[in-house]
C-alpha positions in Angstrom: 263.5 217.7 143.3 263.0 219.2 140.2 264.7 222.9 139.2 261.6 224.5 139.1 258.7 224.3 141.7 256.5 221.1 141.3 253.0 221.3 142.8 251.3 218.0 143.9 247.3 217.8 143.4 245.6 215.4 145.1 241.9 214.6 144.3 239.6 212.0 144.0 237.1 210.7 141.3 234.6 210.6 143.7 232.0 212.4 141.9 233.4 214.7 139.2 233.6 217.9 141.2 236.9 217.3 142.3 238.7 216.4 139.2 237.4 219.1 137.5 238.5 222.1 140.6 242.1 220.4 140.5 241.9 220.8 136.3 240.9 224.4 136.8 243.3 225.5 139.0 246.3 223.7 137.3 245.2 225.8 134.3 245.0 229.2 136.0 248.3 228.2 137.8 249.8 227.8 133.8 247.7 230.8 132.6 249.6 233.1 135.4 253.1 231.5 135.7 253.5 229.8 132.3 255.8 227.1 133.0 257.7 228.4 135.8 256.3 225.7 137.5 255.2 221.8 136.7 252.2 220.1 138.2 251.0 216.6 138.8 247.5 215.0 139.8 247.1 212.0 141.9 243.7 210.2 142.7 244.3 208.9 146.5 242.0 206.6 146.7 242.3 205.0 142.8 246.5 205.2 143.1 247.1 204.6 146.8 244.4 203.6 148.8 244.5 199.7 150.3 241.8 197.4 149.1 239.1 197.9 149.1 239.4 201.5 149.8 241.2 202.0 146.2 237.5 200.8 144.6 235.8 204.1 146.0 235.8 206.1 142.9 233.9 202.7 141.1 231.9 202.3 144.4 230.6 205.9 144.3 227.8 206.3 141.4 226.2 203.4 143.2 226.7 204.6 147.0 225.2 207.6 146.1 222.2 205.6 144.5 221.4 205.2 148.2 220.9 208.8 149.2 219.3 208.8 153.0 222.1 206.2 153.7 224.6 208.4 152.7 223.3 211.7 154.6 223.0 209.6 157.2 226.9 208.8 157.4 227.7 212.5 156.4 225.8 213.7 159.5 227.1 210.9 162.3 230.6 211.5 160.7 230.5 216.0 161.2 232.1 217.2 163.3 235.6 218.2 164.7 235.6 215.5 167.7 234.3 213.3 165.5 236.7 214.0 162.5 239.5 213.7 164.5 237.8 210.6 165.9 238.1 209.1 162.4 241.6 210.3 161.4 242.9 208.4 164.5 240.9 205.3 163.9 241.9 205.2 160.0 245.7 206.2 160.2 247.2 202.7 161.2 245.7 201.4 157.8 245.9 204.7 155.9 250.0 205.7 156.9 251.6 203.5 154.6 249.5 204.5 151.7 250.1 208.8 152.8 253.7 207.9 153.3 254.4 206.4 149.5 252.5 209.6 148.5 254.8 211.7 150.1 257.9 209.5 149.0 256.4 208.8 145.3 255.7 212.5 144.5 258.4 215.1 146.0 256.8 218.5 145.9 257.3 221.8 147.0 253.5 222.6 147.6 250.5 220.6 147.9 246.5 221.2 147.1 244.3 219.4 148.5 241.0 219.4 146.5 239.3 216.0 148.6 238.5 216.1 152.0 240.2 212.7 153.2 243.6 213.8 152.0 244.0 216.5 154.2 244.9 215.1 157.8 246.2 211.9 156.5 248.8 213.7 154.2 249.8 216.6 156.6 250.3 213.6 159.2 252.8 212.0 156.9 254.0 215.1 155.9 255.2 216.0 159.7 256.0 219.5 161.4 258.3 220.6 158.6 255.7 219.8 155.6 256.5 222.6 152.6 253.1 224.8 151.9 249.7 222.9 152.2 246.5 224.4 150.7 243.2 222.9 151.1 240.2 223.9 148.3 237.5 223.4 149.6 234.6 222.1 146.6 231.6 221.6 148.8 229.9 225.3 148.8 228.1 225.3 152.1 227.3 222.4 153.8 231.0 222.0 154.8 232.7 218.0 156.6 234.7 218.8 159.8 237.5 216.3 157.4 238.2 219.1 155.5 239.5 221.6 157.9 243.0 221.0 159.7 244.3 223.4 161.5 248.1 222.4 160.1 247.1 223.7 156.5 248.8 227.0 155.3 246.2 228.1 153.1 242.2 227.1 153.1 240.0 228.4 150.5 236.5 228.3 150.3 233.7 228.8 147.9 231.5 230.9 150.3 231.3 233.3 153.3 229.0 230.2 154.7 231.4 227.9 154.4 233.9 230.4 155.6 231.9 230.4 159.0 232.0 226.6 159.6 235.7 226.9 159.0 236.2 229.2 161.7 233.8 227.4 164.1 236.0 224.6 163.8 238.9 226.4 164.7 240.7 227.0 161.3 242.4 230.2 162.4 240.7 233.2 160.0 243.7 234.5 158.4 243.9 231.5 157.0 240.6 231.4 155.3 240.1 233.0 152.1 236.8 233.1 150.5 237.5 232.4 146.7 234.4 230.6 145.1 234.3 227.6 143.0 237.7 226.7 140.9 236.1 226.3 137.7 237.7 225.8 134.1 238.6 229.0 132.2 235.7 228.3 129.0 233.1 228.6 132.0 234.2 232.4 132.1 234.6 233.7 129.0 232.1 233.0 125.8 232.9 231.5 122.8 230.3 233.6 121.0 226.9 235.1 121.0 224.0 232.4 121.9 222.8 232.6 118.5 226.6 231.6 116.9 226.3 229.0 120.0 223.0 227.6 118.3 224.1 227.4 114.6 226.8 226.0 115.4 224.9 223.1 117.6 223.1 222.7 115.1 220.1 223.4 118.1 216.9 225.5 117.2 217.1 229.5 117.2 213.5 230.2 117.8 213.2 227.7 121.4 213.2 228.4 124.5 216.1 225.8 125.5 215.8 223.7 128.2 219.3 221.7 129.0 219.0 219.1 131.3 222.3 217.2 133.0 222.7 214.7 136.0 226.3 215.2 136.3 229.6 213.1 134.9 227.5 209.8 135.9 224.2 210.7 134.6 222.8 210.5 137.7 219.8 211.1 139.6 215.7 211.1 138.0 216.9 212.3 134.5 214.7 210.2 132.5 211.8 211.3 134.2 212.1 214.6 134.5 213.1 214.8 131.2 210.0 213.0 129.8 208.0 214.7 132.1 209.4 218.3 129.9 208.5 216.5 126.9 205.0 215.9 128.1 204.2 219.0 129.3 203.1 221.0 125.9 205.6 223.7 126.5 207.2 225.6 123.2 210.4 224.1 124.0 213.5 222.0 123.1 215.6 219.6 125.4 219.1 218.8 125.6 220.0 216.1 127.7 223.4 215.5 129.1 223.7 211.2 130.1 227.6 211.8 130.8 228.7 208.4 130.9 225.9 206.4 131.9 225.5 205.3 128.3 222.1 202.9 129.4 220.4 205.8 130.2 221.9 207.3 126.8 220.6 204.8 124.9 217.0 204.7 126.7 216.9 208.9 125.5 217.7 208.2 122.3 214.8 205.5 121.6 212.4 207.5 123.5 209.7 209.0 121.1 209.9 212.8 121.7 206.9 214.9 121.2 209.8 218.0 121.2 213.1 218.7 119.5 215.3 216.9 121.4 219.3 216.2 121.7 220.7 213.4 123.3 224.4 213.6 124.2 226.9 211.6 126.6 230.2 212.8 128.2 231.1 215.9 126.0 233.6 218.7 127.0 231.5 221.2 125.4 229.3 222.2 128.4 230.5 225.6 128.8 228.9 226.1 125.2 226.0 224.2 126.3 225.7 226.6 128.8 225.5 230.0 127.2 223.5 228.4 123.9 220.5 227.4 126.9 217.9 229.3 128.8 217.5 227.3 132.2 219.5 224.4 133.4 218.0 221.4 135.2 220.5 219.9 137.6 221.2 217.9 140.7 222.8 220.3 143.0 226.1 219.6 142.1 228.6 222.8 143.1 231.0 222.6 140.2 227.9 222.6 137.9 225.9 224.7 139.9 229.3 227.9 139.8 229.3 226.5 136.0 225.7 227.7 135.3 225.7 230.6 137.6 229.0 232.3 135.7 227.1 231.6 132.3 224.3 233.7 133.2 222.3 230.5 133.5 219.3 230.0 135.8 219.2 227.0 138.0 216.4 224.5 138.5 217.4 221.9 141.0 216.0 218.3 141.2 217.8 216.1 143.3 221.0 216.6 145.8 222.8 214.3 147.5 221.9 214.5 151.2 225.2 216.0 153.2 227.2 217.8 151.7 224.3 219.0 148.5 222.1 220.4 151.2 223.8 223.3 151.3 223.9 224.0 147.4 220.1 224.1 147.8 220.4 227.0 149.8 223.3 228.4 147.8 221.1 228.7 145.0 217.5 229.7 146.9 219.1 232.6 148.9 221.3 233.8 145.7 218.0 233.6 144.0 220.0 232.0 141.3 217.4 229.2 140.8 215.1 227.0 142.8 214.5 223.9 144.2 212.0 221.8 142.5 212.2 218.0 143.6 210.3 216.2 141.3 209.0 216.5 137.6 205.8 218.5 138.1 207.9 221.1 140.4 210.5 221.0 137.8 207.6 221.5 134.8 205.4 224.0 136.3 208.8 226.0 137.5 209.4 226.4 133.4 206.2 226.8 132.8 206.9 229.6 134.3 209.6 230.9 132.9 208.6 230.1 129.3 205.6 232.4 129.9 206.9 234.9 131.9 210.1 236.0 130.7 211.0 238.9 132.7 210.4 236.0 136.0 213.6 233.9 133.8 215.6 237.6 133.5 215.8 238.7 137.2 217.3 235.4 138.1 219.7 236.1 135.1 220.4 238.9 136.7 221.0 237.3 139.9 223.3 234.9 138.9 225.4 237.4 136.5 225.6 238.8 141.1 226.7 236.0 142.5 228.9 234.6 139.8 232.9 233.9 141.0 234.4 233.5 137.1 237.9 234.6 138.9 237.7 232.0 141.8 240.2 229.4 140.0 242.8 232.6 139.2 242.6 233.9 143.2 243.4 230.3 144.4 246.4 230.6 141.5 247.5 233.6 143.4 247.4 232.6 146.3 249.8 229.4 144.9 252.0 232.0 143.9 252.6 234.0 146.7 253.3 230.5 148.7 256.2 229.8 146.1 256.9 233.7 146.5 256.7 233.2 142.3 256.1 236.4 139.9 253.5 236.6 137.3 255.8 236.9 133.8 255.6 240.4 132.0 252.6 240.5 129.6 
């Protein structure tokens, strides 16, 4: 065991949500306590999990390309019996690979930013485990795998989620209500939208559309895209691919009838962000606390049934954005916008309400006061 306290952060690439809250809150943790401590990430599945379970973070773009089967397994799996139901079953196969996690990486705390390492790792952990806290990254719509009762510390994003918590039997004082960890550039601008612009080399005069389907380009992003295109609107388009460089590469050859800039993975999102007028998204929650700090107003087009049903509402009874399903909802929804202005404004306003830019410094805190650490003098 190192001199100073070593935090272990396990995650899963499993969508890119939870990479990015574990990033996040590894950088507020540095921000506060400089390097008073020293941090590690660990993918379970990718690192540790048996075949074929170690294949999940490959699997994933293409099991979620099968959305009613996969809010169908999120539904019959919910649920505290049920939860534990599954632990039991899966912990004969799943204890070795806990147990070299625990041996591999000696720690003095542990976060938790996936829902299947919780149980399994406090398991192998046993009674005398050092502090455990679970960050929760789905905003509402909450699994019963996330919540075990033998974790010191459980944040959440919302009061919603807070509730499910508790109706599971988490005990309340050890619920905190944080919002989403996300990276510090989310929270604090670069420069002034028009600096943004020049420097993007993306048109002053536009009313900026940017449209993104996640790290995996995923979802109906080609079509709603052209469909934006099509519609006559004074506009310009950024699209996001991530790394899905077909759909990249089907962007780029398309003939646009509209300024439009085609990008694939790119770290610069939080300019993205503030240089744009309206974001058009699957209701992804690191994305969708993303847009909100920015000031950004959210047009939702596809979620992930489970545990994305509950960003819908998120962002309907914020009034942050809406819900617009499929390319005309999505169009006439800017339409909108683009000729009303002041409509575009009050959810500006809403979202500048709602936003959380201190959620990944709280969790940091709370880190802190675990490892009884103290903030260094400014």
């Amino acid at each position: 065991m190192s001199q100073k306290p070593h935090i272990l952060f396990l995650f899963s690439d499993t969508g890119g949500g939870h990479r990015s809250a574990a990033e996040a809150i590894i950088e507020a943790v540095h921000l506060q306590f400089g390097d008073a401590v020293t941090t590690e990430m660990v993918d379970v599945f990718k690192e540790y999990a048996p075949r074929p379970l170690n294949r999940m973070p490959d699997w994933y773009p293409y099991m979620v390309k099968a959305p009613h089967l996969w809010g169908a397994s999120f539904r019959i799996t919910d649920g505290r019996a049920r939860a534990r139901a599954i632990t039991a079953t899966i912990w004969p196969m799943a204890a070795r690979a806990a147990r070299r996690i625990i041996d591999n990486h000696p720690c003095d705390l542990v976060v938790t930013v996936h829902p299947f390492a919780n149980s399994f790792i406090l398991k192998a952990l046993g009674p005398k485990h050092p502090p455990f806290i679970t960050v929760v990254t789905d905003m509402v719509t909450t699994h019963a795998l996330w919540f075990d009762q033998r974790a010191d510390v459980i944040c959440v994003p919302t009061e919603t989620a807070r509730q499910k918590a508790i109706e599971y039997h988490m005990p309340p004082e050890k619920v905190h209500v944080v919002g989403q960890p996300i990276a510090a550039r989310y929270c604090v601008p670069s420069g002034s939208k028009a600096e943004l612009r020049a420097r993007l080399g993306w048109p002053q005069d536009k009313f900026i559309v940017l449209a993104v389907g996640g790290g995996e380009g995923m979802g109906p992003l080609a079509q709603t895209s052209r469909a934006i295109a099509e519609a006559g609107l004074d506009v310009a388009l950024v699209v996001v691919a991530g790394r899905n460089e077909r759909l990249k590469q089907s962007l780029e050859e398309f003939a646009w009838q509209i300024p439009a800039f085609i990008y694939g993975f790119t770290r610069e999102m939080p300019d993205f962000m503030r240089a744009a007028d309206v974001i058009v998204t699957k209701a992804g929650p690191g994305t969708i606390a993303e847009a909100v700090t920015a000031g950004l107003p959210v047009i939702l087009y596809a979620r992930l049934p489970g545990q994305e049903d509950g960003n819908v509402t998120f962002v309907r009874e914020t009034g942050t954005g809406v819900w617009a399903p499929t390319p005309q909802r999505v169009v006439s929804t800017l339409t909108n916008w683009v000729k009303h202005p002041a409509e575009r404004q009050k959810i500006v306003a809403a979202c500048q309400r709602a936003a959380c830019p201190d959620a990944s410094n709280a969790i940091a805190r709370l880190i802190g006061e675990q490892l009884h650490l103290t903030q260094p003098a400014a």
